[in-house]
Wavefront OBJ file of the C-alpha trace (Angstrom):
o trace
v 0.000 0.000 0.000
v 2.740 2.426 0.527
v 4.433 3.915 3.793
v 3.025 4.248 7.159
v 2.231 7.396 8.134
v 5.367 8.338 9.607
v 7.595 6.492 7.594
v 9.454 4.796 10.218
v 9.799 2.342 12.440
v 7.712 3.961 15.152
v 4.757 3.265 13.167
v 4.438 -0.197 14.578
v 3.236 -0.214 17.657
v 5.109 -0.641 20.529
v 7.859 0.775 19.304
v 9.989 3.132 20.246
v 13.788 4.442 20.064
v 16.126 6.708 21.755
v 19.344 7.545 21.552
v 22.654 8.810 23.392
v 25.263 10.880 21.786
v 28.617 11.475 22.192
v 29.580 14.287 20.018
v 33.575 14.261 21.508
v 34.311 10.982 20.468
v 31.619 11.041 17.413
v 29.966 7.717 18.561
v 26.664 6.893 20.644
v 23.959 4.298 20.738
v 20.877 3.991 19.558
v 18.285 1.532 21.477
v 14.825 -0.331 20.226
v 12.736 -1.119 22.948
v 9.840 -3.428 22.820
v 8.801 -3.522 26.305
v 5.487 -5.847 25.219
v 8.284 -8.446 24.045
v 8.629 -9.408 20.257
v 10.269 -12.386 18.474
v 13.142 -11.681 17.495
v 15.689 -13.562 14.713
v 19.099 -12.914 13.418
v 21.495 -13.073 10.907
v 24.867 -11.615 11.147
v 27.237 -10.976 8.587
v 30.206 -8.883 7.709
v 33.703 -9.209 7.817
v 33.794 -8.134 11.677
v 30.949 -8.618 13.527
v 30.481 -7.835 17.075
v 27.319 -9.220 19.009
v 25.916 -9.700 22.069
v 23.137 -12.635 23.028
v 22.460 -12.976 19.011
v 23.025 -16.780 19.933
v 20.042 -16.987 21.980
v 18.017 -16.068 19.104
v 18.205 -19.415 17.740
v 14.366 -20.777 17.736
v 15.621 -23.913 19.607
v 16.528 -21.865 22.270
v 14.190 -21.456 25.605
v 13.575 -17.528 25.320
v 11.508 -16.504 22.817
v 10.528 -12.873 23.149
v 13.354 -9.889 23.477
v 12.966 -6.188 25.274
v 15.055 -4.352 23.452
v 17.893 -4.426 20.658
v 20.868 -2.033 21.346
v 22.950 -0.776 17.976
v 26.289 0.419 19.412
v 28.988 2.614 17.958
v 32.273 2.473 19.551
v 33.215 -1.147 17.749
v 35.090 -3.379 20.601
v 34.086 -0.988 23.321
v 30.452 -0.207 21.929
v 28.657 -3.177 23.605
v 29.122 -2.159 27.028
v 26.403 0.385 26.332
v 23.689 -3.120 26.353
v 24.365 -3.494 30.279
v 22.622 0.187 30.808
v 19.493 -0.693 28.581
v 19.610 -4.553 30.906
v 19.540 -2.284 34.492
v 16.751 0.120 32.433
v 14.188 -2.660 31.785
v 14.981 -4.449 34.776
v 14.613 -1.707 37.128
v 11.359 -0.782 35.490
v 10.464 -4.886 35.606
v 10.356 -5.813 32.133
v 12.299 -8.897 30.830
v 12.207 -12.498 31.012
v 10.989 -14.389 34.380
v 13.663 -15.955 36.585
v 11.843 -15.649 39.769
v 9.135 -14.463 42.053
v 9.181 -10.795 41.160
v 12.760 -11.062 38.935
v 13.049 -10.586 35.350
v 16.311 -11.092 33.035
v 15.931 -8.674 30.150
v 16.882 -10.004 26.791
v 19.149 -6.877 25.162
v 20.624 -8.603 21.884
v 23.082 -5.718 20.450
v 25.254 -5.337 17.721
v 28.285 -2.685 17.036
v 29.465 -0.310 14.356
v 33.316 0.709 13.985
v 33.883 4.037 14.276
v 37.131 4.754 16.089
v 39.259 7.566 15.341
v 36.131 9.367 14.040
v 36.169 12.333 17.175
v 38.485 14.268 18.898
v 38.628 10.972 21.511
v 40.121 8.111 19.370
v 38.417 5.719 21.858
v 34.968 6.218 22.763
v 34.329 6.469 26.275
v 31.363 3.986 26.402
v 29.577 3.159 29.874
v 26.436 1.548 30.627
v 25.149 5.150 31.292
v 24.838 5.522 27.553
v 22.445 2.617 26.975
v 20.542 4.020 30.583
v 20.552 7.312 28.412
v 19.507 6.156 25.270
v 16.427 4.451 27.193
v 15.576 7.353 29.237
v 14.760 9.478 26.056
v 13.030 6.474 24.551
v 9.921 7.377 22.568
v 7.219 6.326 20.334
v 6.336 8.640 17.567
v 8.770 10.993 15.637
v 13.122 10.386 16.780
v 16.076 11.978 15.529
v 17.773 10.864 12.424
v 20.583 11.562 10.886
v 24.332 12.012 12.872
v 23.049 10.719 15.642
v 23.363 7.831 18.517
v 24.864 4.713 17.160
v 25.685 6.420 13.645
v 26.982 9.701 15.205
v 30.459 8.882 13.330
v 29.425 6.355 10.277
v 30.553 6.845 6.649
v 29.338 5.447 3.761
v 31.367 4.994 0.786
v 33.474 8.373 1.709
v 30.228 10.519 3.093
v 28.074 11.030 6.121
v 26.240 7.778 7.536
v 23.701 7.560 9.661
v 20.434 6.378 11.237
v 17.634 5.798 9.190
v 14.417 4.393 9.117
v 11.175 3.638 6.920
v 7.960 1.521 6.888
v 5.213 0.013 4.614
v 1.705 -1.075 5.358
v 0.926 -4.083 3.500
v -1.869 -4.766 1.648
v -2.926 -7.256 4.338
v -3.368 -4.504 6.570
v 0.245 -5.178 8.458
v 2.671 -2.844 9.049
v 6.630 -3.545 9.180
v 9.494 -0.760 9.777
v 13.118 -1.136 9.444
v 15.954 1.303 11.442
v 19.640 1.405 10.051
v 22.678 2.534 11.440
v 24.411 2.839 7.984
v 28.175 2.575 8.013
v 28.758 1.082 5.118
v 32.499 0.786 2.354
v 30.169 0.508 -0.677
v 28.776 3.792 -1.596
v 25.173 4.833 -1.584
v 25.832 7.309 -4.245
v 25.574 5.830 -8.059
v 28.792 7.486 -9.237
v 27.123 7.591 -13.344
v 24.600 9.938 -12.109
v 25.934 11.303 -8.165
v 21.610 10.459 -7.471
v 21.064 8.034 -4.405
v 20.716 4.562 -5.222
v 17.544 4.763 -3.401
v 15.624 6.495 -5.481
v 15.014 3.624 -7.404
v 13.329 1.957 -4.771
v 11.074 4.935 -3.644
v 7.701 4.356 -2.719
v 5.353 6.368 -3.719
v 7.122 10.081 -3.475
v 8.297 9.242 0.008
v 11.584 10.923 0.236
v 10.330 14.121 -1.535
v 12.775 16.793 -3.105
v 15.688 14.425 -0.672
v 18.556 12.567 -2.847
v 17.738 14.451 -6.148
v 20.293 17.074 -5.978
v 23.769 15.139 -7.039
v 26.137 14.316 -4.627
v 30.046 14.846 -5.565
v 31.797 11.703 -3.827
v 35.030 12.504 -2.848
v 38.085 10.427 -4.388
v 39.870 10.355 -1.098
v 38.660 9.984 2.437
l 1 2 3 4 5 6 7 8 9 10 11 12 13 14 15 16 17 18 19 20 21 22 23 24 25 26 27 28 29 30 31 32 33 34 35 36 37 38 39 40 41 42 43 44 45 46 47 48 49 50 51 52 53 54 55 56 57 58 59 60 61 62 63 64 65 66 67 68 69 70 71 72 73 74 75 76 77 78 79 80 81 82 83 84 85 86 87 88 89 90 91 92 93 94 95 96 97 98 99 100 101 102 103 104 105 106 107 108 109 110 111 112 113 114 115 116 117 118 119 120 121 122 123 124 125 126 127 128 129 130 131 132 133 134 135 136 137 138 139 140 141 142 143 144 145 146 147 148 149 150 151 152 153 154 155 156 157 158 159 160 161 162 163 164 165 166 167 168 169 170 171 172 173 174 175 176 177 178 179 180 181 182 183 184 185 186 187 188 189 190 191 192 193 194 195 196 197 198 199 200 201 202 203 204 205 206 207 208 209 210 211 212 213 214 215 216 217 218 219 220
């Protein structure tokens, strides 16, 4: 049918994302809370991945509903940013049930590499960034952009960033996707400097956006 009516992954509901950014070190994160619980699957790839509880996503496994997914930017360091979303949702009671009263939030997360990107080589990551990111949660309308988990990305020699998008299906459904694009290949078609996007556009959903030419440069 086309896009949702915000065009993002909000528009599913019980949604909602926040973010925490550390302009110094150009890094952040970015977290996805489901606090209902969804089912959740995986598949990782890249040259360099680095995960946290992606394993227990495995249908054989004995949980089957997450809280939360955590993107990370600080690469090695990033994923200690997941323990602050874990002490979030369990202070707040929301996670899998261990106990009379006790939960064990499920916080799969993932990382971007972005070191060197700042003025701080080495982002200073804590758990407080993940608390942070959570704290500003919402549903609704979120920054995009240079921001979070994508504060530092590239892509192919320009800005990355967060993005996000949804459709309504024809069924009536609605699905959303959020990136943290940080990416070698570029997202510029170098025979025409247009987006490679715009091919895919749904009906006029990025507007005037990715028609003026970008100039990629030759060296980063």
């Amino acid at each position: 049918m086309g896009p949702g009516p915000l065009n993002s992954i909000t528009d599913v509901k019980g949604i909602m994302v926040g973010h925490f950014t550390h302009r110094a070190s150009a890094s952040g994160t970015t977290v996805v809370l489901c606090l209902d619980g969804a089912v959740a699957g995986v598949d990782v790839r890249g040259s360099a991945p680095g995960t946290r509880e992606t394993d227990l996503l495995e249908p054989h496994n004995l949980v089957d509903r997450i809280q939360a997914v955590a993107l990370c930017g600080g690469s090695v360091y990033g994923l200690a940013a997941a323990d602050g979303v874990v002490r979030w949702l369990a202070e707040r009671g929301f996670g899998f049930p261990v106990g009379p009263g006790q939960v064990a939030p499920i916080v799969p997360a993932c990382v971007l590499f972005d070191l060197g990107r700042g003025k701080e080589f080495v982002p200073p990551v804590s758990r407080e960034w993940g608390y942070e990111a959570c704290q500003g949660a919402r549903e609704g309308h979120f920054p995009l952009g240079s921001v979070g988990a994508a504060t530092g990305a590239v892509a192919g020699g320009i800005k990355g960033g967060i993005g996000t998008a949804s459709e309504i299906l024809d069924e009536g459904e609605t699905i959303g996707a959020i990136v943290a694009v940080n990416s070698f290949g570029s997202p510029v078609d170098p025979s025409s400097g247009l987006l490679w996007e715009l091919r895919l556009e749904m009906r006029g959903e990025l507007g005037d956006l990715g028609r003026r030419p970008v100039k990629v440069p030759e060296r980063l």
